[in-house]
Every structure is written in C-alpha cells, then in structure tokens.
PDBQT receptor file of N, H, CA, C and O in Angstrom, charges set to zero:
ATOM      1  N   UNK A   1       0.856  -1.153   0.000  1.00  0.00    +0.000 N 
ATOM      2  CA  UNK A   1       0.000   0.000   0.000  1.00  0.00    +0.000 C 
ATOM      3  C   UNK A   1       0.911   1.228   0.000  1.00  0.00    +0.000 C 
ATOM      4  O   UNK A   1       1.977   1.267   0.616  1.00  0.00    +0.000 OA
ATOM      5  N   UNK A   2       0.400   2.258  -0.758  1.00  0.00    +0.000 N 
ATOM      6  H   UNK A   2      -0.465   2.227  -1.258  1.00  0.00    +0.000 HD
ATOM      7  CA  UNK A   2       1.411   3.448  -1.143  1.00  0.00    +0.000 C 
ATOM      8  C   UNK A   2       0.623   4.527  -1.157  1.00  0.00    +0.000 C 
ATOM      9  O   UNK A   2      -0.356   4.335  -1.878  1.00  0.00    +0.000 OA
ATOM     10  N   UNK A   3       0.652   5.854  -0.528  1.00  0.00    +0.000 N 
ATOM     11  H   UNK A   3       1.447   6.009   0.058  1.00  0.00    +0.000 HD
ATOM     12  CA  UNK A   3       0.154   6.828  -0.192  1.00  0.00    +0.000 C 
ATOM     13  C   UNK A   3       0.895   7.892  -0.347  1.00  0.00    +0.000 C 
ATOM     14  O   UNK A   3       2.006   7.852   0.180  1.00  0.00    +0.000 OA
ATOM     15  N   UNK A   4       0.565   8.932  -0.982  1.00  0.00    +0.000 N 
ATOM     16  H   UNK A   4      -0.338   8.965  -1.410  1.00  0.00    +0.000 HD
ATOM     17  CA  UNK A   4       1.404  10.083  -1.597  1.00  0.00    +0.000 C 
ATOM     18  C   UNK A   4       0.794  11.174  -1.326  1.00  0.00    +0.000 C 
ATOM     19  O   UNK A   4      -0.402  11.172  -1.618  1.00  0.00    +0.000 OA
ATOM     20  N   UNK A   5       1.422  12.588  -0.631  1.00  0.00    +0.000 N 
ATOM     21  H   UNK A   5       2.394  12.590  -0.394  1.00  0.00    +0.000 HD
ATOM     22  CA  UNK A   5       1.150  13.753  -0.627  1.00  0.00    +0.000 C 
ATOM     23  C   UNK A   5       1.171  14.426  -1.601  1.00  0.00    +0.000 C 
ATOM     24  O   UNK A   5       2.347  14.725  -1.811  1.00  0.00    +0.000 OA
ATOM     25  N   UNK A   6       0.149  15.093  -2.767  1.00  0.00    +0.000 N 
ATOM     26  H   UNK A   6      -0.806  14.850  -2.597  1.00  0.00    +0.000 HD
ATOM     27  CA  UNK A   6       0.213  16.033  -3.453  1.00  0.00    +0.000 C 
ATOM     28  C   UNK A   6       0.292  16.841  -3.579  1.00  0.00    +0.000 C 
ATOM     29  O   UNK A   6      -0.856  17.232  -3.364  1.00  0.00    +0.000 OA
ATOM     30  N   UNK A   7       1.175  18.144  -3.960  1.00  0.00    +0.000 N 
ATOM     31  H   UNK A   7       2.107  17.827  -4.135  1.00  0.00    +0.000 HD
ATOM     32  CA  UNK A   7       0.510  19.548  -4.263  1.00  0.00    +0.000 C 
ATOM     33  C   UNK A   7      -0.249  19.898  -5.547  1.00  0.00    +0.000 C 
ATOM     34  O   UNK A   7       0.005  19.315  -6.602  1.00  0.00    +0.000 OA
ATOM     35  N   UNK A   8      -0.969  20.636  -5.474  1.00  0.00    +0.000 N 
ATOM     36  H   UNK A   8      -1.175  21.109  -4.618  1.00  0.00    +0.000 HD
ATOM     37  CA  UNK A   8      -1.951  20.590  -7.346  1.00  0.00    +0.000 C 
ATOM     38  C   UNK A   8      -1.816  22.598  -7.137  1.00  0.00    +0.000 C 
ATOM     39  O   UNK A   8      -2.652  23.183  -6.448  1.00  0.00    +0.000 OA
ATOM     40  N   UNK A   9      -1.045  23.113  -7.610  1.00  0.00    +0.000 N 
ATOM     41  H   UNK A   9      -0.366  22.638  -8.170  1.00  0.00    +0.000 HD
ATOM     42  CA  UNK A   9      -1.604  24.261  -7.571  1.00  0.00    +0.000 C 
ATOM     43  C   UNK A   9      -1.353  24.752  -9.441  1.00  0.00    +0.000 C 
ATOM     44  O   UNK A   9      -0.630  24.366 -10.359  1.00  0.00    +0.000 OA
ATOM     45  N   UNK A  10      -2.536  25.903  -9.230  1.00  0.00    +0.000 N 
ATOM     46  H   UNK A  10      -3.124  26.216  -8.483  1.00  0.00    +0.000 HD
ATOM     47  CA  UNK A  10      -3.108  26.075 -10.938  1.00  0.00    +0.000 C 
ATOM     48  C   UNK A  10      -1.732  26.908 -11.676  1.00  0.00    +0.000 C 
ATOM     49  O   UNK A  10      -0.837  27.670 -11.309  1.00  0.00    +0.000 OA
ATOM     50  N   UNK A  11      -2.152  26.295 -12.835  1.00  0.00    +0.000 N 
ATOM     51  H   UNK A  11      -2.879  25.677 -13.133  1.00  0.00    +0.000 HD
ATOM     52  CA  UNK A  11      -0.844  26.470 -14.017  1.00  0.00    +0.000 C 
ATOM     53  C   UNK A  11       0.787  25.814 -13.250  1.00  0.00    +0.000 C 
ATOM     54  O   UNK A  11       1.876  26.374 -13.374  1.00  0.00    +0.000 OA
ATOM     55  N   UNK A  12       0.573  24.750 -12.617  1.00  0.00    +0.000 N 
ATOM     56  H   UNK A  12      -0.312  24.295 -12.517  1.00  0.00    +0.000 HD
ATOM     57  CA  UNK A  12       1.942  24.180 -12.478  1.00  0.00    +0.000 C 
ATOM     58  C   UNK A  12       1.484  22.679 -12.554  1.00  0.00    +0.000 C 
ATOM     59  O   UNK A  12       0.371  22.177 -12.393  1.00  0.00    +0.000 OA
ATOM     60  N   UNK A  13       2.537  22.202 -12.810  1.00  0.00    +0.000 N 
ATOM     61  H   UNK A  13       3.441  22.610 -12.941  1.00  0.00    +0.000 HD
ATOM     62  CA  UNK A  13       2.307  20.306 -12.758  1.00  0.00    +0.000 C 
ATOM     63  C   UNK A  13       2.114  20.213 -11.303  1.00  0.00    +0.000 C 
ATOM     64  O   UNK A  13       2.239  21.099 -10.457  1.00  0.00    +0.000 OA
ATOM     65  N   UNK A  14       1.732  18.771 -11.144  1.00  0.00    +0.000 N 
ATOM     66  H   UNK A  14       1.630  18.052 -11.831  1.00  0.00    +0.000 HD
ATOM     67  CA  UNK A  14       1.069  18.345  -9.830  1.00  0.00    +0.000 C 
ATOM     68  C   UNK A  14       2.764  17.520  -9.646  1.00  0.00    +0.000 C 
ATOM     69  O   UNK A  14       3.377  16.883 -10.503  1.00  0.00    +0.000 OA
ATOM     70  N   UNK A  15       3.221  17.871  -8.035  1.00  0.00    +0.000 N 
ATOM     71  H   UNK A  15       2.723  18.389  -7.339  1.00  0.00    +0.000 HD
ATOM     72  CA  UNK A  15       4.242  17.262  -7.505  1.00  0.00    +0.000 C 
ATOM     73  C   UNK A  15       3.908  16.708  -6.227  1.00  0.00    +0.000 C 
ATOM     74  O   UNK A  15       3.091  17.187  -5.441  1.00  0.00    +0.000 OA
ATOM     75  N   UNK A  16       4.594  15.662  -6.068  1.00  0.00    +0.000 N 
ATOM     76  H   UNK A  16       5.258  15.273  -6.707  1.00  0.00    +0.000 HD
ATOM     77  CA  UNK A  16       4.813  14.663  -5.179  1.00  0.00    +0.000 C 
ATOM     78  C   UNK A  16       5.684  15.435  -4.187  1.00  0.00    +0.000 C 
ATOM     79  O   UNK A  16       6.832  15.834  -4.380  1.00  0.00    +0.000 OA
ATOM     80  N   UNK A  17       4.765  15.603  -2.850  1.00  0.00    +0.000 N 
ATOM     81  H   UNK A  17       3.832  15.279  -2.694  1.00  0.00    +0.000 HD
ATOM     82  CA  UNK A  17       5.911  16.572  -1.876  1.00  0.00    +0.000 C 
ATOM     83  C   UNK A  17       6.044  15.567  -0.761  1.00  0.00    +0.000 C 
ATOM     84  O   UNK A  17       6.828  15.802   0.158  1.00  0.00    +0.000 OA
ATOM     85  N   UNK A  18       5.234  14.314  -0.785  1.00  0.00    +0.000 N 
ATOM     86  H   UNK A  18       4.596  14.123  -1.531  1.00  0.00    +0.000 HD
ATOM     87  CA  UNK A  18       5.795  13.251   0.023  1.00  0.00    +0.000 C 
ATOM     88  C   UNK A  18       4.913  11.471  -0.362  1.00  0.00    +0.000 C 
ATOM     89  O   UNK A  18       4.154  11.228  -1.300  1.00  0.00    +0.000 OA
ATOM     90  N   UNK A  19       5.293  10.698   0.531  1.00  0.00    +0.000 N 
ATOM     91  H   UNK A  19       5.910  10.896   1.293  1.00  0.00    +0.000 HD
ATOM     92  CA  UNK A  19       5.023   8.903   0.220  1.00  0.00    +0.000 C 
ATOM     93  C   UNK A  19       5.300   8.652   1.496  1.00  0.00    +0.000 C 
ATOM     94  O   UNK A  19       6.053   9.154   2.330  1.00  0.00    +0.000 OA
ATOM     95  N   UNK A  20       4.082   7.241   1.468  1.00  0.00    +0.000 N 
ATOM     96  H   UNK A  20       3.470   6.833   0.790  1.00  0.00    +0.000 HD
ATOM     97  CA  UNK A  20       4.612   6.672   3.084  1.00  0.00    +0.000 C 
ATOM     98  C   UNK A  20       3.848   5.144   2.179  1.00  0.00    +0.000 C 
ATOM     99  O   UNK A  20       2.791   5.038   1.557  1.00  0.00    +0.000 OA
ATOM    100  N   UNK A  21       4.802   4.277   2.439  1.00  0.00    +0.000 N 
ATOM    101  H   UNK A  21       5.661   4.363   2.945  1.00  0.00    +0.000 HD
ATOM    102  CA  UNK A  21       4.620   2.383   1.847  1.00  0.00    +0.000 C 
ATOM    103  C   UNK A  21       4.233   2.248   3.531  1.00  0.00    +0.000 C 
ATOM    104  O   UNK A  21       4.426   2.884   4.566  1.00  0.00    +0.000 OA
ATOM    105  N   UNK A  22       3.453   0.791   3.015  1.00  0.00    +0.000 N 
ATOM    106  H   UNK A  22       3.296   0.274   2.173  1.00  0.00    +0.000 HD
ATOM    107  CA  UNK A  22       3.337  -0.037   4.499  1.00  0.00    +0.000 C 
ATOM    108  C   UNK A  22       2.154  -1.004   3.805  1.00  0.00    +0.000 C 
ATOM    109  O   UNK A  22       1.292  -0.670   2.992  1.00  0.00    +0.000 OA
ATOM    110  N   UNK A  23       2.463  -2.580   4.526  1.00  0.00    +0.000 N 
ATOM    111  H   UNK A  23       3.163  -2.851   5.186  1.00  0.00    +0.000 HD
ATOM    112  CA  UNK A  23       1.525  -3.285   4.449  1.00  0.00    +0.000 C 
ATOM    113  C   UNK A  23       0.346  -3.338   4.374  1.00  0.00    +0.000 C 
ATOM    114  O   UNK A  23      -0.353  -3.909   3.537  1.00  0.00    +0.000 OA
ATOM    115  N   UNK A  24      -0.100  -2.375   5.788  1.00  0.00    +0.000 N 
ATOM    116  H   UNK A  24       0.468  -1.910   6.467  1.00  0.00    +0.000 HD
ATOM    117  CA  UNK A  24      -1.519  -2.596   6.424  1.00  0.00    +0.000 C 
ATOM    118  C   UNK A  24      -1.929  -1.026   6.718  1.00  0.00    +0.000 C 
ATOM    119  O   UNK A  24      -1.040  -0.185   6.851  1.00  0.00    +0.000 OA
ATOM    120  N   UNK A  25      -3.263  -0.694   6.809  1.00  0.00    +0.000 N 
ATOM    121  H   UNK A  25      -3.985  -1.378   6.701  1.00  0.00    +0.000 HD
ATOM    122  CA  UNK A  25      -3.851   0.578   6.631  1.00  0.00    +0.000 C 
ATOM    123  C   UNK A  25      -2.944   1.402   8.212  1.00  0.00    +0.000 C 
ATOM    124  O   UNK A  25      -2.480   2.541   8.158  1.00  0.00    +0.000 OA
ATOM    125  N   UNK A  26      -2.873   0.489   9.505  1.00  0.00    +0.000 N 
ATOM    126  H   UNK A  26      -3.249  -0.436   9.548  1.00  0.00    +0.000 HD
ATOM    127  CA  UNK A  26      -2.071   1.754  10.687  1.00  0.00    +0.000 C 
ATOM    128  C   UNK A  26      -0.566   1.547  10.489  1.00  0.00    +0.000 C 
ATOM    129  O   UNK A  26       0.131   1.762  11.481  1.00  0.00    +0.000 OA
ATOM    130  N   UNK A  27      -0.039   1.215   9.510  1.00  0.00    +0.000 N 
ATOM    131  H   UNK A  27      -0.605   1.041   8.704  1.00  0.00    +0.000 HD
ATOM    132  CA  UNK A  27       1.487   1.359   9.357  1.00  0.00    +0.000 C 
ATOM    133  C   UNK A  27       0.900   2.889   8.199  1.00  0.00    +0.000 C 
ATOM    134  O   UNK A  27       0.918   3.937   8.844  1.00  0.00    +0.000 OA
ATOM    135  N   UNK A  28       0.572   3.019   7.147  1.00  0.00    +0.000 N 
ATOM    136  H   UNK A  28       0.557   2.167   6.623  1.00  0.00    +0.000 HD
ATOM    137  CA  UNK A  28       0.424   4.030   6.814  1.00  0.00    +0.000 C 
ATOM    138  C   UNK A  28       0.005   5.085   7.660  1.00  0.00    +0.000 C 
ATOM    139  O   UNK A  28       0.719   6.083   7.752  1.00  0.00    +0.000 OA
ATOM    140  N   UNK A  29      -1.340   4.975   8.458  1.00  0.00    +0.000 N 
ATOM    141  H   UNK A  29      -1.920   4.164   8.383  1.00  0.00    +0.000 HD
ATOM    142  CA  UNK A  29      -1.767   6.090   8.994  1.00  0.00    +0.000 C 
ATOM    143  C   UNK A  29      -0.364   6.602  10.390  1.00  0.00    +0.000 C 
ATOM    144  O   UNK A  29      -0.008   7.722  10.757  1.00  0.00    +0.000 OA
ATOM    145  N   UNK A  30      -0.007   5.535  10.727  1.00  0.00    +0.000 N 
ATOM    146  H   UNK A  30      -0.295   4.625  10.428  1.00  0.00    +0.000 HD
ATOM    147  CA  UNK A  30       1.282   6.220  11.515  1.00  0.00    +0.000 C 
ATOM    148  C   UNK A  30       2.132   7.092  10.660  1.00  0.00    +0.000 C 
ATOM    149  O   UNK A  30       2.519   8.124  11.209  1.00  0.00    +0.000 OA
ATOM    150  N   UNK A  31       2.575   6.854   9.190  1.00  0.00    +0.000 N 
ATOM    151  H   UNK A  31       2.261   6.016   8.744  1.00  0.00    +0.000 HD
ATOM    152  CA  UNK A  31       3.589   8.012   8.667  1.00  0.00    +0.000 C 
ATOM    153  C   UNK A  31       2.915   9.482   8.084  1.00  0.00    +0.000 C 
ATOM    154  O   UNK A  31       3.401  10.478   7.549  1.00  0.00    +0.000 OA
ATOM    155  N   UNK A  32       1.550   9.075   8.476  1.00  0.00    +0.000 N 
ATOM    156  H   UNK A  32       1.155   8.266   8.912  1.00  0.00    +0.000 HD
ATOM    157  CA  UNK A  32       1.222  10.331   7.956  1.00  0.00    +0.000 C 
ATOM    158  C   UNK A  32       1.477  11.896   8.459  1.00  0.00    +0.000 C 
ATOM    159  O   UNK A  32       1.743  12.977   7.935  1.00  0.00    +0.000 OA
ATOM    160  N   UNK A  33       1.267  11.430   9.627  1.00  0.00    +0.000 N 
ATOM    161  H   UNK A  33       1.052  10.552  10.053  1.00  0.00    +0.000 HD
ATOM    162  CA  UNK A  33       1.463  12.778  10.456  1.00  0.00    +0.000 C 
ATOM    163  C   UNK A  33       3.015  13.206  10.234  1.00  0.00    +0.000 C 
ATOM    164  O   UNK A  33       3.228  14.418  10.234  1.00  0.00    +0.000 OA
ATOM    165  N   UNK A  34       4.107  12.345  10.047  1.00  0.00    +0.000 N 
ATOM    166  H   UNK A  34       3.934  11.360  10.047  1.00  0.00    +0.000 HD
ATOM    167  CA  UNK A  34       5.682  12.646   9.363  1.00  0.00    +0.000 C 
ATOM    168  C   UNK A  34       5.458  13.181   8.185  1.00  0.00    +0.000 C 
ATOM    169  O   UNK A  34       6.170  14.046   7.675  1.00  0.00    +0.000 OA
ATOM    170  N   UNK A  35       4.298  12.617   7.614  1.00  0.00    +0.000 N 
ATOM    171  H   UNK A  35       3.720  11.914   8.029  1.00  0.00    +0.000 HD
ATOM    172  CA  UNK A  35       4.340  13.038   5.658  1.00  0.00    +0.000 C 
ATOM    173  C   UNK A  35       3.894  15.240   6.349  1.00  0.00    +0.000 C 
ATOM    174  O   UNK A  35       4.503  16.302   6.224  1.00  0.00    +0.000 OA
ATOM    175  N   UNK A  36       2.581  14.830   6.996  1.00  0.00    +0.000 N 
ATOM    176  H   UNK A  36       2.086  13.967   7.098  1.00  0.00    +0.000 HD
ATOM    177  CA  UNK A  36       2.202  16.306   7.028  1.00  0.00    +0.000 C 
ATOM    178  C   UNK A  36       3.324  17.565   8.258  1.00  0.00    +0.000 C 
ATOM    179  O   UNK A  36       3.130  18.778   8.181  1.00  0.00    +0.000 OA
ATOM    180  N   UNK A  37       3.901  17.249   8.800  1.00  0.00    +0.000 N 
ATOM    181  H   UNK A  37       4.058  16.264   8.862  1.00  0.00    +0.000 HD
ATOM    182  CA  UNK A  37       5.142  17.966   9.419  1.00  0.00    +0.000 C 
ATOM    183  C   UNK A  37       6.403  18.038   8.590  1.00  0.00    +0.000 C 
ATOM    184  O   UNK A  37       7.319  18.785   8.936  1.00  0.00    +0.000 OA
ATOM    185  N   UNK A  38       6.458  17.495   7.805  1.00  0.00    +0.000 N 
ATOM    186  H   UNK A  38       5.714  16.888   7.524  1.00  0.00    +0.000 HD
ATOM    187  CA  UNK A  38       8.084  17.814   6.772  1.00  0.00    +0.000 C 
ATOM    188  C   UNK A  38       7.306  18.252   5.440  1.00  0.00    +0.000 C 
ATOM    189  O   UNK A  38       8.149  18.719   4.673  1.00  0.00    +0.000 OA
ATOM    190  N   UNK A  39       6.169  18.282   4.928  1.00  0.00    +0.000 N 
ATOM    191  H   UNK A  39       5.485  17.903   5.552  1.00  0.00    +0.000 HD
ATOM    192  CA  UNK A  39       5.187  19.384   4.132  1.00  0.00    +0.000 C 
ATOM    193  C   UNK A  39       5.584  20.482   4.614  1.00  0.00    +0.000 C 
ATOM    194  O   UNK A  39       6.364  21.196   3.983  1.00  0.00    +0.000 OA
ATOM    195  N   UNK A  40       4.995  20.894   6.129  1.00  0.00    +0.000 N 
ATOM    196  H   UNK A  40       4.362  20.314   6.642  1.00  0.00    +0.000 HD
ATOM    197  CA  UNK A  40       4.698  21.993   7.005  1.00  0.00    +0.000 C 
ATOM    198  C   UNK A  40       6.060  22.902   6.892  1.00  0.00    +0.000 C 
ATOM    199  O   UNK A  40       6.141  24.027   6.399  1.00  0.00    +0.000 OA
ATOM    200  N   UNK A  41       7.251  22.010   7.560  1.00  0.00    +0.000 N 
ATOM    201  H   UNK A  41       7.185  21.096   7.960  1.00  0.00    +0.000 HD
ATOM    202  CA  UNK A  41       8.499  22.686   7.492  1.00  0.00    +0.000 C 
ATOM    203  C   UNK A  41       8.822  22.796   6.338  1.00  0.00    +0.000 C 
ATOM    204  O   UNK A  41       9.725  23.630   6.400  1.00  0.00    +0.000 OA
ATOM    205  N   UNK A  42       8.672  22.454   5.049  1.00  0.00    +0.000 N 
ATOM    206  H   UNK A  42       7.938  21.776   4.999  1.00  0.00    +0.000 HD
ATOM    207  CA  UNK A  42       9.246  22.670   4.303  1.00  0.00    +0.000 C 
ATOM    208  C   UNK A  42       8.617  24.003   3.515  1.00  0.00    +0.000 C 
ATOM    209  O   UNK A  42       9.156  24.638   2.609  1.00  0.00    +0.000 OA
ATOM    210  N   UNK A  43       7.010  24.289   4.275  1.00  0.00    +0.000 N 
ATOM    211  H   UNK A  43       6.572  23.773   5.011  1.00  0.00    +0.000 HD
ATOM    212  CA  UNK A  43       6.876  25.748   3.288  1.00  0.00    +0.000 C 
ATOM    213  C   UNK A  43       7.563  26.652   4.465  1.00  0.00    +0.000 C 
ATOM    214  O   UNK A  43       8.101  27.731   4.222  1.00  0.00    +0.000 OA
ATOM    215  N   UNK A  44       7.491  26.163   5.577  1.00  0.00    +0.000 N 
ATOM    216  H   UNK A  44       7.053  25.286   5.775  1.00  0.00    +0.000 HD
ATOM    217  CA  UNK A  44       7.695  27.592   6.525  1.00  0.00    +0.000 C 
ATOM    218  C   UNK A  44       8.824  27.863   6.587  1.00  0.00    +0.000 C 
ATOM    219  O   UNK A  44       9.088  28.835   7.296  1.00  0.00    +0.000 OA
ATOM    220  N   UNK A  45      10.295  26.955   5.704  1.00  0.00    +0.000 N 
ATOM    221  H   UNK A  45      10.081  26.165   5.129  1.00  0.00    +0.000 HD
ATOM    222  CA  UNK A  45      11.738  27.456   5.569  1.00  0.00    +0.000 C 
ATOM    223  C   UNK A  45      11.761  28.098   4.403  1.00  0.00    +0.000 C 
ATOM    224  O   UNK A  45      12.511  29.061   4.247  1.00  0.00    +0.000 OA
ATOM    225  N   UNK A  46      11.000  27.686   3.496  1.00  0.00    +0.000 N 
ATOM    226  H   UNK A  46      10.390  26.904   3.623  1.00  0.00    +0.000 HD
ATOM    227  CA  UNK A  46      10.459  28.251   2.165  1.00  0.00    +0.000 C 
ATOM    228  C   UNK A  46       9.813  29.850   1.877  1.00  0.00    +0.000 C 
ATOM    229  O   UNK A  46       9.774  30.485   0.823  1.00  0.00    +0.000 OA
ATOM    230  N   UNK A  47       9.292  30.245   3.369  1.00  0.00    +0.000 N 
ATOM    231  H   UNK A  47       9.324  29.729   4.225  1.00  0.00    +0.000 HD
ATOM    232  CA  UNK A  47       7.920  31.425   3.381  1.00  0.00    +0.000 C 
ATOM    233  C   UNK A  47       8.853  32.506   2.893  1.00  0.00    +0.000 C 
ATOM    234  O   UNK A  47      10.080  32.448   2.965  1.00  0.00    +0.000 OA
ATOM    235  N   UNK A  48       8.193  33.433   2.423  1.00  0.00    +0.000 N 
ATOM    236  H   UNK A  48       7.196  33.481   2.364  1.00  0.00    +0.000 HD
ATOM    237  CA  UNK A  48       8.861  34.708   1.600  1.00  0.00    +0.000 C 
ATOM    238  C   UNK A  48       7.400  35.466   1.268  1.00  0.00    +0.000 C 
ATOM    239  O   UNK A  48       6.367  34.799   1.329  1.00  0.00    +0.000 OA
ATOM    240  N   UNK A  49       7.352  37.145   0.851  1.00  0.00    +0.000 N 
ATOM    241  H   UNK A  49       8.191  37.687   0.802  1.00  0.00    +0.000 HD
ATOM    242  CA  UNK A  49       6.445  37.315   0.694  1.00  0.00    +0.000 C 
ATOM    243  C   UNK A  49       5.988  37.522  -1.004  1.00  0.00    +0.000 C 
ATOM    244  O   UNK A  49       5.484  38.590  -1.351  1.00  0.00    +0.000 OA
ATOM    245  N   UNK A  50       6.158  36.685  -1.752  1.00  0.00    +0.000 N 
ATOM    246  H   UNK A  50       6.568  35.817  -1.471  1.00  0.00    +0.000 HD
ATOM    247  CA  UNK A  50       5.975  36.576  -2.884  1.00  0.00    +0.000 C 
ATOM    248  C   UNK A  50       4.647  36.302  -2.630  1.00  0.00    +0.000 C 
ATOM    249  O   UNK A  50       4.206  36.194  -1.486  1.00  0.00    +0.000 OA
ATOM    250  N   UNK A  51       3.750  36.142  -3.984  1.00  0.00    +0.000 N 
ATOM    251  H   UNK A  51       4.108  36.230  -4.913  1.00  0.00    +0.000 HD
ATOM    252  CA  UNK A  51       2.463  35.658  -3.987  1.00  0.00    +0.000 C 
ATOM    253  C   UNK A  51       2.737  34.408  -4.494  1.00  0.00    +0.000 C 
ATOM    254  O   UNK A  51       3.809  33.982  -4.924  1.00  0.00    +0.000 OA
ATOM    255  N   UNK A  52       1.314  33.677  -4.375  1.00  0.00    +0.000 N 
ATOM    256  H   UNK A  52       0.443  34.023  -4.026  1.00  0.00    +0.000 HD
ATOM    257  CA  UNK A  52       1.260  31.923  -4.686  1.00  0.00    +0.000 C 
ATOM    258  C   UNK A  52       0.262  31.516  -5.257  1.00  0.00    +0.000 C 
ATOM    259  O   UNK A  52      -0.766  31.475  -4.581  1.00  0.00    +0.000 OA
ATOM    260  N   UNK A  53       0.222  31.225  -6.201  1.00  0.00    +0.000 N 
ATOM    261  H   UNK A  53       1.058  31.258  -6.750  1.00  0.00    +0.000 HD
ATOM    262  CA  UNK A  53      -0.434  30.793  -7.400  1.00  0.00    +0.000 C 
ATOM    263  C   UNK A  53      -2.110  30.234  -6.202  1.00  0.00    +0.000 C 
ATOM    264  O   UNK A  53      -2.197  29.977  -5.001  1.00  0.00    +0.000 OA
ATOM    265  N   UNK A  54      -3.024  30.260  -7.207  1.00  0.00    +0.000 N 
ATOM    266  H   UNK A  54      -2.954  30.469  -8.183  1.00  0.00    +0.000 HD
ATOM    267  CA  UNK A  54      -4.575  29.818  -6.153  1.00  0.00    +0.000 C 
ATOM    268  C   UNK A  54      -4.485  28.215  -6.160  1.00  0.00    +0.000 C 
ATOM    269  O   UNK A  54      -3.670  27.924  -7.036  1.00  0.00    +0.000 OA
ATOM    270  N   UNK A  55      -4.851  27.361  -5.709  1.00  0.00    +0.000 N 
ATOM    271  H   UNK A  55      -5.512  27.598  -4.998  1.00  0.00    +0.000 HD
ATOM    272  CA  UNK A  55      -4.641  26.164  -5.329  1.00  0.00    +0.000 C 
ATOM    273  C   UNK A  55      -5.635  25.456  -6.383  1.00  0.00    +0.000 C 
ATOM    274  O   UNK A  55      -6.419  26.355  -6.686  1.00  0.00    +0.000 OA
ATOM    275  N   UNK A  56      -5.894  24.618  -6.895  1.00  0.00    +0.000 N 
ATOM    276  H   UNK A  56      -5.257  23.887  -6.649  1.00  0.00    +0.000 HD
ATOM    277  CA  UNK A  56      -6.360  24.114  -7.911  1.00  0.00    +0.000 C 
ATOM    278  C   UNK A  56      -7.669  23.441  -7.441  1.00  0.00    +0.000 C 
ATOM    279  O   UNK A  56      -7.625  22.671  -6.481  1.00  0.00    +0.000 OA
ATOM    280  N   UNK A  57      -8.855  23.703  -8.088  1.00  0.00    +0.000 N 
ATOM    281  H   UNK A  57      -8.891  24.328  -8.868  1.00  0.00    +0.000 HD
ATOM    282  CA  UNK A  57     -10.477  23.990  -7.690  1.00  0.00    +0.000 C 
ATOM    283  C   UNK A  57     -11.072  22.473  -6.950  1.00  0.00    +0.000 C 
ATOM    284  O   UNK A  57     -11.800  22.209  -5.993  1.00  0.00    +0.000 OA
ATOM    285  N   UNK A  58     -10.096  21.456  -8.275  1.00  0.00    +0.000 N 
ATOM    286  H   UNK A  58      -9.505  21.670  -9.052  1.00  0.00    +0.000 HD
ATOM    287  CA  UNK A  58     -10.806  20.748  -8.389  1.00  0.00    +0.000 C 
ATOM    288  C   UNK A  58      -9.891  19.677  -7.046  1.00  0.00    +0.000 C 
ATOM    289  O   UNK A  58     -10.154  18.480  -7.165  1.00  0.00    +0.000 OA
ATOM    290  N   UNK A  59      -9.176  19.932  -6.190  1.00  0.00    +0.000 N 
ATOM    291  H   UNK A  59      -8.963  20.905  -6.093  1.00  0.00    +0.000 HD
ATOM    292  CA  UNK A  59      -8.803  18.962  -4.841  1.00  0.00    +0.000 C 
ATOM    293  C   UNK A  59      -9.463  18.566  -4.193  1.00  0.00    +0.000 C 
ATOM    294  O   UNK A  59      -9.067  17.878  -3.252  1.00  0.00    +0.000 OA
TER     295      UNK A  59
C-alpha cells in the first residue's frame, strides 16, 4: 500500500511533496502525520512574501 502527498496548484504540474509504503492501513496512517510535518516545514523554511499561485479547484 502506497500513499502520496500532493501539491496541485493552478498552471503548475502536480508534484509529489511526500510517500509513506506499508503493508496494512495503521502502518500508513502512523507516517502520515511525518508526511504532514516535513510538508509543514518545508513551506515555513520556504515562506517569503511573494504571492502563490490559487490552489487548484478541483482537490
């Protein structure tokens, strides 16, 4: 079983900003909360005050 974090935002390709494998449905749901905290840090080392494209309608 394979589970992937997406970003979809409009006029850019859709990227893979994380994955968590595991056998059984609570080996995944345990990496999730790792998948959504290294998301998190990675916009807030990222933050700047540029603007950011609108997030894509259809998520």
């Amino acid at each position: 079983m394979k589970v992937e974090v997406i970003l979809r935002t409009k006029g850019q390709p859709e990227a893979v900003v994380g994955e968590a494998e595991g056998d059984t449905w609570p080996e995944i749901r345990r990496e999730l909360p790792k998948l959504m905290r290294n998301l998190a840090d990675e916009f807030e080392n990222t933050m700047d005050d540029q603007e950011v494209p609108d997030v894509a309608s259809d998520v």
